[in-house]
KELUMLUM-49432 format. One record per residue (C-alpha): residue number from 1; x, y, z. Coordinates in steps of 0.25 Angstrom, whole numbers. Example, Ala and Ser with C-alpha at 12.3 -4.5 7.8 and 13.67 -1.06 7.14 Angstrom:
BEGIN
(pt 1,(49,-18,31));
(pt 2,(55,-4,29));
END
This chain:
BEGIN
(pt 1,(-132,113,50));
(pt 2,(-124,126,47));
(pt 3,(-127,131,32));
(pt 4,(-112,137,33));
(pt 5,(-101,130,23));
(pt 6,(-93,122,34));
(pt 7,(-80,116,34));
(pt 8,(-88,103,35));
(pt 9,(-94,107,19));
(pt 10,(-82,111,15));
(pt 11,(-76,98,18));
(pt 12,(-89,91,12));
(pt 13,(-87,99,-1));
(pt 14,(-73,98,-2));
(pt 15,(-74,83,-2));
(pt 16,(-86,83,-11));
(pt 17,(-81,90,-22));
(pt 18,(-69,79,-22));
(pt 19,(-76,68,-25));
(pt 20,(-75,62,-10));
(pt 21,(-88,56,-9));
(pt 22,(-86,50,5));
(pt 23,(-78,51,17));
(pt 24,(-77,38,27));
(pt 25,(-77,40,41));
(pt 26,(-83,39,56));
(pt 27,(-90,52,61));
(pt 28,(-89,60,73));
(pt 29,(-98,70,79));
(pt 30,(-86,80,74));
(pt 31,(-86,78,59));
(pt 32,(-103,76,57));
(pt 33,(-106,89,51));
(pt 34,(-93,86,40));
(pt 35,(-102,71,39));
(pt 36,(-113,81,35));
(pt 37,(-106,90,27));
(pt 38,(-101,77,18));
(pt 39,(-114,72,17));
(pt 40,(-120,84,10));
(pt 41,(-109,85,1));
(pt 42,(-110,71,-3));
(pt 43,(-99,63,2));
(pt 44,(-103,52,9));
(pt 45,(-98,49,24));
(pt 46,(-95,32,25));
(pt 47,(-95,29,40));
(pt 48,(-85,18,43));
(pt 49,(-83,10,55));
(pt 50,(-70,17,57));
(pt 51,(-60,29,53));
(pt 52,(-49,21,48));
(pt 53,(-58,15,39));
(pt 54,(-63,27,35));
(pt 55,(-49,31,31));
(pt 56,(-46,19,24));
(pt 57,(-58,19,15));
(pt 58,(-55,35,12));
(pt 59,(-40,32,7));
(pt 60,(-47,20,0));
(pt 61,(-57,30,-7));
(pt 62,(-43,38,-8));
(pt 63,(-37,29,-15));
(pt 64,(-46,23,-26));
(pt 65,(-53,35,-29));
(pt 66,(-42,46,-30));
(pt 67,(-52,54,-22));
(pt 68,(-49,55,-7));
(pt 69,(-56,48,1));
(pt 70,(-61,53,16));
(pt 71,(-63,49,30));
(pt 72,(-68,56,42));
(pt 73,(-68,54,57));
(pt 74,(-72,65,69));
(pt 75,(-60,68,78));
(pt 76,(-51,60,88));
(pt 77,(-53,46,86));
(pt 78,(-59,47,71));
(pt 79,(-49,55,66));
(pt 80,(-39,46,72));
(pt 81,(-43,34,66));
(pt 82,(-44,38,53));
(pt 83,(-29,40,55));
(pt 84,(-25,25,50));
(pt 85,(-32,27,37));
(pt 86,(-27,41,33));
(pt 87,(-13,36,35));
(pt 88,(-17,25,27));
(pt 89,(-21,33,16));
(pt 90,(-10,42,18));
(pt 91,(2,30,16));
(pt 92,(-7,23,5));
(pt 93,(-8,36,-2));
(pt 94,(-23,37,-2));
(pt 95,(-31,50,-3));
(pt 96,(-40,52,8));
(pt 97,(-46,64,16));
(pt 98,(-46,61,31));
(pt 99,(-57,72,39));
(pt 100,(-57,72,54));
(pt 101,(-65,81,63));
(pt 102,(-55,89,73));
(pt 103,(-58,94,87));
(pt 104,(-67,107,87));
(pt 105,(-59,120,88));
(pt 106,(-66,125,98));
(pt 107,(-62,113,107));
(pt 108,(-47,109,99));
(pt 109,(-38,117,110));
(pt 110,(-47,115,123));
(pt 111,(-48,99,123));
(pt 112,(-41,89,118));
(pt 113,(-54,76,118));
(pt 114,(-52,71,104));
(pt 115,(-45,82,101));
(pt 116,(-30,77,93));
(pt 117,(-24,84,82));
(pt 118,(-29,76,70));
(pt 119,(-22,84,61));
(pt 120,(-7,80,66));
(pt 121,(-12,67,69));
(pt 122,(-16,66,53));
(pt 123,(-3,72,46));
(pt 124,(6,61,47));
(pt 125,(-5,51,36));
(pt 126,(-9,63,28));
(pt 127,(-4,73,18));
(pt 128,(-10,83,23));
(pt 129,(-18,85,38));
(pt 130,(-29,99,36));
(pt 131,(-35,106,47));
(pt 132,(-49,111,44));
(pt 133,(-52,124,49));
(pt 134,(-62,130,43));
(pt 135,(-55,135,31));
(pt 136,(-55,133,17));
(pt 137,(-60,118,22));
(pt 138,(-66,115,7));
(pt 139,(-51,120,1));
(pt 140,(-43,111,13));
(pt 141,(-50,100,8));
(pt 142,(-49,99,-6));
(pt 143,(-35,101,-4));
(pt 144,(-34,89,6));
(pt 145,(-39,82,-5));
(pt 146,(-28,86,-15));
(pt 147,(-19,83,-4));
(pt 148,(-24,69,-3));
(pt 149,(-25,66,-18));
(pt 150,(-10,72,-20));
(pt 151,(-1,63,-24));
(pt 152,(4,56,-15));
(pt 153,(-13,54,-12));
(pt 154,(-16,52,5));
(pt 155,(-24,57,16));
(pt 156,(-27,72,20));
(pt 157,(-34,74,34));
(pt 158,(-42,85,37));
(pt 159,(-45,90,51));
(pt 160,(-59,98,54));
(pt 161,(-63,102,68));
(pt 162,(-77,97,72));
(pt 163,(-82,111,74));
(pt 164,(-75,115,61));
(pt 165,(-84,108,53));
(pt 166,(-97,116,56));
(pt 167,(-91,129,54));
(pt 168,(-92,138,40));
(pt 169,(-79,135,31));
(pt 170,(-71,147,27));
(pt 171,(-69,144,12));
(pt 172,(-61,156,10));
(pt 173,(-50,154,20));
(pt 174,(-38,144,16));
(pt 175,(-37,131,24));
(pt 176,(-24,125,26));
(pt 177,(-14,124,14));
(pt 178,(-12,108,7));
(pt 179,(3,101,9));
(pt 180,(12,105,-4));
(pt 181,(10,92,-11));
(pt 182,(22,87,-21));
(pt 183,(22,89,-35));
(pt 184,(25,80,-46));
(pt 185,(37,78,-52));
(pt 186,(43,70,-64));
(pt 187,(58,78,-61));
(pt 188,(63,63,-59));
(pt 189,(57,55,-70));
(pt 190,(69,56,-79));
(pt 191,(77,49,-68));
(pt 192,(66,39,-66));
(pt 193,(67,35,-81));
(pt 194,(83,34,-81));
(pt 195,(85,25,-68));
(pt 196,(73,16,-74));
(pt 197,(81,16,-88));
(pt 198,(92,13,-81));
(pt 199,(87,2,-73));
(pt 200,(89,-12,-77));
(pt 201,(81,-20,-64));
(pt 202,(70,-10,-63));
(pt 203,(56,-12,-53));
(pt 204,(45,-4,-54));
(pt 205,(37,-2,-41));
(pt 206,(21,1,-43));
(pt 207,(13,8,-32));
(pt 208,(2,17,-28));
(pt 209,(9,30,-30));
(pt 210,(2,34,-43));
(pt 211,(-15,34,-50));
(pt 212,(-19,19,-47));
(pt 213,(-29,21,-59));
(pt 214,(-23,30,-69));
(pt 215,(-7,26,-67));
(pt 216,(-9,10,-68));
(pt 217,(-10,9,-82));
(pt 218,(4,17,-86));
(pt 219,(11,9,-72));
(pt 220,(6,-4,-79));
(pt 221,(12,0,-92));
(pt 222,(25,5,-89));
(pt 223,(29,-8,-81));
(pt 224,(22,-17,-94));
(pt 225,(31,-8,-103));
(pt 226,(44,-7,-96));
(pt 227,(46,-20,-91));
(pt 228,(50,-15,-77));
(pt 229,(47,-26,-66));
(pt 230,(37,-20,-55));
(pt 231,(29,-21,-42));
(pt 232,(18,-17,-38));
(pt 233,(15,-10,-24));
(pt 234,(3,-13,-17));
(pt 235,(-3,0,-16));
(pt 236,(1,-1,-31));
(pt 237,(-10,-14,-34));
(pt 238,(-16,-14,-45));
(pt 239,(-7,0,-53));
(pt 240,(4,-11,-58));
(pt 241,(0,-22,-66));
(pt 242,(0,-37,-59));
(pt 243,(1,-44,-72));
(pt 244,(13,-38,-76));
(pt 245,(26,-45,-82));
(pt 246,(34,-37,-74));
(pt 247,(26,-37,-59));
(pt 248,(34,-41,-48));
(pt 249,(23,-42,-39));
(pt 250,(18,-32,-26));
(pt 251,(26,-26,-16));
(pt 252,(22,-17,-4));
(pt 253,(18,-26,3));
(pt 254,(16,-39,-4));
(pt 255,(19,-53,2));
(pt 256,(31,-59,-8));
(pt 257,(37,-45,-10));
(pt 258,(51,-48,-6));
(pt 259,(54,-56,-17));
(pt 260,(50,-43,-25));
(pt 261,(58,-34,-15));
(pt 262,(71,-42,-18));
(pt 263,(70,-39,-34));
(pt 264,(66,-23,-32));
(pt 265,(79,-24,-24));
(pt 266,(86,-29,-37));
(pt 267,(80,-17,-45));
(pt 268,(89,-5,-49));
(pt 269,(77,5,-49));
(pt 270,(63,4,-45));
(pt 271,(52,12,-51));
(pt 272,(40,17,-43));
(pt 273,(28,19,-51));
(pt 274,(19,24,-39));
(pt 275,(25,17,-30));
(pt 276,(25,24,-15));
(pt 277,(34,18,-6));
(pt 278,(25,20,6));
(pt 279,(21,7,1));
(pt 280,(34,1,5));
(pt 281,(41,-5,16));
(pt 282,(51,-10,9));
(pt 283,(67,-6,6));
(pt 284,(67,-8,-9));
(pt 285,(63,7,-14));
(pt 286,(75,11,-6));
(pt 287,(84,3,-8));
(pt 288,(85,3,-25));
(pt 289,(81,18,-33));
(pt 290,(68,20,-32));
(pt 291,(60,29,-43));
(pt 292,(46,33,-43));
(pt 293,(36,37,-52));
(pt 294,(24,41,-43));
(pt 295,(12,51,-43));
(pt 296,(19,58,-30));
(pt 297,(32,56,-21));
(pt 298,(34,43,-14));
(pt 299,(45,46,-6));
(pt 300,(48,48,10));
(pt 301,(53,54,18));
(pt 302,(68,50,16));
(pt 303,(64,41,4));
(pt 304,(63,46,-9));
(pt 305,(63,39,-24));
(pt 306,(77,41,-31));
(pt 307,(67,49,-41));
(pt 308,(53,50,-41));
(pt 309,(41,56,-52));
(pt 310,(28,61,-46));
(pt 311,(16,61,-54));
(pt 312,(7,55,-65));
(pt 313,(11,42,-63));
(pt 314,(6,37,-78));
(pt 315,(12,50,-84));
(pt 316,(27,46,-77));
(pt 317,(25,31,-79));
(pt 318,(22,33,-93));
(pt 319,(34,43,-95));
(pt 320,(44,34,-89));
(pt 321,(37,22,-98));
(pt 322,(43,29,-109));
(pt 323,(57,32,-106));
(pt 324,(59,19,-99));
(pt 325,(70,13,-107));
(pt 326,(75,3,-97));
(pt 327,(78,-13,-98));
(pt 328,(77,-21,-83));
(pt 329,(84,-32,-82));
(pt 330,(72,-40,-76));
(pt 331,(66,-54,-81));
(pt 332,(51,-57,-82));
(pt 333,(57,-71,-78));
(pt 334,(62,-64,-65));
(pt 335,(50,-56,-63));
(pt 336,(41,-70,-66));
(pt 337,(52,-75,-53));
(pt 338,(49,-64,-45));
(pt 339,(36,-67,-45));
(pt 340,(35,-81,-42));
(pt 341,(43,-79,-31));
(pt 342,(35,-69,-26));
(pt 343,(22,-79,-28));
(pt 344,(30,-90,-21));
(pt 345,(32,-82,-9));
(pt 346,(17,-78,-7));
(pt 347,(11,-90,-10));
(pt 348,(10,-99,2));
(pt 349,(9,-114,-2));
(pt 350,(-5,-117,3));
(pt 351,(-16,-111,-1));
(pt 352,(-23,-113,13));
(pt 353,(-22,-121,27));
(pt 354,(-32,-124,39));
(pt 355,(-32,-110,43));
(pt 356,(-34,-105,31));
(pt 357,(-31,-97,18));
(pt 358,(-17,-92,11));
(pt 359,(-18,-77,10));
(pt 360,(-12,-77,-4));
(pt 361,(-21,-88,-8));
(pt 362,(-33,-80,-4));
(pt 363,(-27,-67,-9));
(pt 364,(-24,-74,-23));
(pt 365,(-37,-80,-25));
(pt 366,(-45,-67,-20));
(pt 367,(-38,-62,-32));
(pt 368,(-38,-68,-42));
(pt 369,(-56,-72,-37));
(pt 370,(-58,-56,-37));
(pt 371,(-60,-47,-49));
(pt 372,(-50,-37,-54));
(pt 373,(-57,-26,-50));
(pt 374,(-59,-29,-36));
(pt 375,(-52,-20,-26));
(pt 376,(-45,-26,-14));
(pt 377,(-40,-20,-2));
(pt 378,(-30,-28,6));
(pt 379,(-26,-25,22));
(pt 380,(-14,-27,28));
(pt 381,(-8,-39,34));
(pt 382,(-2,-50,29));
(pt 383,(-13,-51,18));
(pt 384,(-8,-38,13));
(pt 385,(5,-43,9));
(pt 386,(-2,-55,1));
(pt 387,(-11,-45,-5));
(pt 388,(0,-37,-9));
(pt 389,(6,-48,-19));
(pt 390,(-4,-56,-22));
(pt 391,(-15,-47,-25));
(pt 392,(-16,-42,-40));
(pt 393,(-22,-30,-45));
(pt 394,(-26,-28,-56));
(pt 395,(-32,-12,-55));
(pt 396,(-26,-1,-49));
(pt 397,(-36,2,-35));
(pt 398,(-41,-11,-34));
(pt 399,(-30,-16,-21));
(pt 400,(-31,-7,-8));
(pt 401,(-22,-9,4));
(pt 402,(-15,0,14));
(pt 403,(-1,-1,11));
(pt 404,(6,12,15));
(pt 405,(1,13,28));
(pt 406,(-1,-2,28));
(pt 407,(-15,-2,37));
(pt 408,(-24,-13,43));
(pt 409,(-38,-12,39));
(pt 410,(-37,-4,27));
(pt 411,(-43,-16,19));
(pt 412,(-57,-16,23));
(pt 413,(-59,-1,23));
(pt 414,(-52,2,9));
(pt 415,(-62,-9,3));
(pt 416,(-74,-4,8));
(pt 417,(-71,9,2));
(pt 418,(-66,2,-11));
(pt 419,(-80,-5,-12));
(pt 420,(-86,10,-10));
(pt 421,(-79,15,-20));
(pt 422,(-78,6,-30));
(pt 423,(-94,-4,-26));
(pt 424,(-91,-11,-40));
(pt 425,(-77,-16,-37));
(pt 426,(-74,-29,-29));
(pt 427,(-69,-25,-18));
(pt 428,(-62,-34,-7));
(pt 429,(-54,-30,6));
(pt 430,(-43,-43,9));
(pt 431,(-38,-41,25));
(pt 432,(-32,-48,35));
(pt 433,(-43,-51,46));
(pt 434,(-35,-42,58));
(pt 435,(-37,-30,47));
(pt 436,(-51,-32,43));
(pt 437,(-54,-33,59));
(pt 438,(-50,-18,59));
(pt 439,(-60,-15,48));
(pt 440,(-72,-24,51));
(pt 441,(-81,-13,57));
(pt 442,(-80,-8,42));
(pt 443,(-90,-19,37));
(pt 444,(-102,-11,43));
(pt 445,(-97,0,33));
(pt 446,(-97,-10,22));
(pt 447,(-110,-13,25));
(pt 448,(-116,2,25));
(pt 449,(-110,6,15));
(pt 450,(-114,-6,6));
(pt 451,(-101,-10,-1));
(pt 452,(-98,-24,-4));
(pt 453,(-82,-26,-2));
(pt 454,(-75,-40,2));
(pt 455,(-68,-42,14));
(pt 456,(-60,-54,13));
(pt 457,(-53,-56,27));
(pt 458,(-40,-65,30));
(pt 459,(-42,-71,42));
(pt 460,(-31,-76,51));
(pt 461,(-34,-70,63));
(pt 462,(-19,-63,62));
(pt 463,(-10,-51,58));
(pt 464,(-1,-61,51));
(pt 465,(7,-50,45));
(pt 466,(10,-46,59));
(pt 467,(13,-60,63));
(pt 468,(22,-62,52));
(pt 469,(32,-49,56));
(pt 470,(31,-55,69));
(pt 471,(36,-70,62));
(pt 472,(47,-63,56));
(pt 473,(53,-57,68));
(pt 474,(51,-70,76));
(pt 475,(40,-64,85));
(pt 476,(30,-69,91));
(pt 477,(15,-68,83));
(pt 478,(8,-59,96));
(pt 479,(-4,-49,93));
(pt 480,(-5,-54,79));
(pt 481,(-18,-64,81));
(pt 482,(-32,-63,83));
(pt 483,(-43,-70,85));
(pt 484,(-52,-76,73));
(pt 485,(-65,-68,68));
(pt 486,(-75,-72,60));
(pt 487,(-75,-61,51));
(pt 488,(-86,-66,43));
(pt 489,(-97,-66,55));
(pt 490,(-91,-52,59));
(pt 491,(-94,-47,43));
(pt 492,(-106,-53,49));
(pt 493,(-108,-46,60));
(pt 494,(-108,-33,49));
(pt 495,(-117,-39,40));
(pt 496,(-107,-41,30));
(pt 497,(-108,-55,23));
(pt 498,(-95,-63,30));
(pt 499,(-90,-75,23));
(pt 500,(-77,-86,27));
(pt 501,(-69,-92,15));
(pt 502,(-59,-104,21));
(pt 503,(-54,-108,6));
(pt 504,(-53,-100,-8));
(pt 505,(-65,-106,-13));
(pt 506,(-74,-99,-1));
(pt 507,(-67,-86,-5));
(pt 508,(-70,-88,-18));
(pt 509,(-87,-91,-16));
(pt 510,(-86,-79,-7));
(pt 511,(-79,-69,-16));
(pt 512,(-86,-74,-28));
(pt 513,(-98,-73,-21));
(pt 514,(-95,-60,-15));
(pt 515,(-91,-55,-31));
(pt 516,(-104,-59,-35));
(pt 517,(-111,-52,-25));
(pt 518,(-105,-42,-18));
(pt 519,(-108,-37,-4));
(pt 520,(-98,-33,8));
(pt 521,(-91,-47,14));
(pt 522,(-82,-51,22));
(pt 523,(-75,-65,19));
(pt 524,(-66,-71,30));
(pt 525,(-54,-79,26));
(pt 526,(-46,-88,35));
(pt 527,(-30,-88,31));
(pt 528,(-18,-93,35));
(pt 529,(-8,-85,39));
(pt 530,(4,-93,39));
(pt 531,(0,-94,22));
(pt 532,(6,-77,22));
(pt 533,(19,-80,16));
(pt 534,(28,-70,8));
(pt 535,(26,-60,19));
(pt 536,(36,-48,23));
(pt 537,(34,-37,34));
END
């Protein structure tokens, strides 16, 4: 090997001296020398059975660490299939570094085999989209990665062509200049404390626009001293507290949550503390004045807040605890009826049938069975939406799901990186049977890299959220089916230990046995679909 400082060290050394100590991916002949580069500069490459997974577990890293995570593919088809989980992170507002290998310059304008232009295929899910060329690589990275921490936090893709890498870095020549990112601003919070003074039927709205860790404990008690009803955001699990007076219950998605829709339409003025409507599919944030206290914009496009504060979310929340001299108009009695209503509309009235379990049944006795400091990530599906309102958490970090960009098989892969990250932590992935199929071949990683996540899997061999939008429009249920698998002989088949729970009590034995001795598992359960009630789409 070359004793010259190549692009490819400088790469390795940028990363290094952030604290990125692996980067996920599948290799190509294009991106080995950058694989060894890494290595001596101690950041660990974790092979995984496929790009998007890679992607997904960096933005997972991203997100739980503050420290970007990184994938890495070679050209053509790996650069292209780390596209679903960089625009994941980018609509979940998870920092990530996404590397690919280019074609060689030498070849770039004679042939066109595998030869696409990543860098205009990666701008639309990322903040900012770098060509490496040679110069100033050490510089253009470490600002990719102030990029991808700046508020709002998301993906940066770097581009280095394959014949790049091996050549000597030019340190002393600029690379190319980082997006202008937006300052902070308190220029509206004196309008902010005068609407919510003025308010009589205010609703706050808690999400994942602000520090999970460090902001939870000034969110939690300005809604406990204020008295202002509130709801909690998915993304937002775990920042508001569950146990409240004045908790609504979750929105964004969450099975039940138009009962919850019909009173924030009643509200005079709803509050965002972090919440990002990229969240949101829903009307009401445009429909009533909407003001946001977050730690970056959350507007777009043609939508903006009626006023809006950017920055230190404690330090805002905190000011505005202060001057808050408003009285709502709300009852604990009608916060107690809201509640129930929304219960009544989730809770199906059989906890099982001949084909199988209730989904909120299951969802509810996983639990309240697992400790609170187990982290969770859900998928998406129907189980999503029951997941969304049933699933308390009680700490900040410790519920993962793709909501902004909304992907299938996100589950699996964010709770093998979970259980890298945090080994002492329970750490379970909850997921429909048609998701978990997408990520299977990630049960090999599980098994090298010897982390000891859950995979509980709903099985009932149907994209029911699918079937239900076609229910609604009075459509026929086609391409929505599939056939049976025995997910635990196929965990098998990995040499990961399968189990099949038909009842709670075989899902508690297993869990609890699983808690007791932890090891990677995959726990098939047989649902009913027909017990998903309280769904919207």
């Amino acid at each position: 090997m070359s004793s010259e400082y190549t692009c490819s060290d400088a790469i390795a050394e940028a990363l290094h001296e952030s604290q990125v100590t692996h980067i996920f991916g599948q290799p190509g002949g294009e991106v080995v020398e950058l694989m060894e580069s890494l290595h001596s500069h101690d950041v660990t490459f974790v092979l995984t059975g496929h790009e998007s997974a890679a992607a997904f577990m960096a933005g997972t890293v991203g997100r739980m660490t503050g420290i970007p995570g990184a994938c890495l593919a070679t050209l053509g088809p790996g650069a292209c299939n780390l596209v679903l989980g960089v625009a994941s992170a980018y609509l979940d507002r998870d920092p990530l570094l996404a590397i690919s290998a280019r074609t060689a310059t030498s070849r770039a304008r004679i042939s066109n085999k595998q030869n696409l232009d990543l860098n205009a295929l990666f701008e639309p899910v990322t903040k900012w989209s770098v060509v490496l060329d040679g110069m100033g690589t050490k510089q253009s990275v470490h600002d990719a990665i102030d990029v991808a921490t700046a508020t709002p936090k998301g993906p940066v893709y770097l581009s280095v062509a394959s014949d790049m890498a091996t050549v000597a870095d030019r340190p002393d020549m600029p690379g190319p200049s980082p997006p202008i990112l937006p300052a902070s601003t308190a220029a509206s919070f004196d309008t902010i404390a005068k609407a919510l003074n003025s308010s009589s039927r205010p609703v706050g709205v808690i999400g994942l626009a602000m520090d999970a860790i460090r902001d939870t404990p000034s969110v939690r008690r300005f809604f406990e001293e204020t008295g202002i009803p509130y709801v909690i955001t998915c993304q937002g699990k775990g920042i508001g507290d569950p146990g409240g007076q004045r908790f609504l219950g979750y929105v964004l998605p969450a099975a039940g949550d138009m009962h919850i829709a019909e009173w924030i339409a009643t509200s005079d003025c709803i509050l965002g503390v972090g919440f990002d409507p990229v969240e949101s599919s829903k009307n009401w944030h445009f429909d009533t004045p909407f003001y946001s206290i977050a730690n970056g914009p959350v507007g777009f496009d043609e939508f903006q807040p009626t006023a809006e504060c950017t920055g230190d979310v404690s330090v805002l929340i905190d000011q505005l605890s202060v001057e808050y001299r408003g009285k709502t108009v709300w009852q604990d009695s009608a916060v107690r009826d809201l509640r129930s209503r929304v219960n009544g509309a989730i809770t199906p009235d059989s906890e099982a049938t001949a084909k199988g379990l209730s989904p909120f049944h299951l969802i509810s006795f996983l639990n309240d069975l697992l400790p609170a400091n187990t982290i969770v990530s859900g998928d998406v599906g129907a189980h999503k939406n029951v997941l969304g309102q049933a699933w308390d958490a009680s700490h900040p970090n410790t519920f993962l799901m793709s909501n902004g960009l909304s992907s299938m098989g996100h589950g699996p892969a964010s709770a093998i990186a979970a259980s890298m990250i945090f080994p002492e932590s329970p750490v379970i992935s909850i997921t429909g049977d048609g998701a978990f199929a997408m990520m299977v071949q990630e049960l090999e990683t599980v098994r090298r890299l010897g982390t000891a996540p859950l995979f509980i899997v709903l099985c009932d061999a149907s994209l029911s959220i699918i079937k239900f939008a076609q229910n609604l429009r009075n459509l026929p249920n086609r391409g929505v089916d599939f056939l049976p698998v025995d997910w635990a002989r196929v965990a098998e088949g990995f040499g990961v230990r399968g189990e099949t729970a038909g009842d709670l009590q075989g899902v508690r034995d297993t869990v609890e046995k699983w808690l007791a001795n932890r090891e990677p598992l995959v726990l098939a359960v047989p649902i009913d679909e027909s017990l998903y009630i309280g769904l919207r789409y």
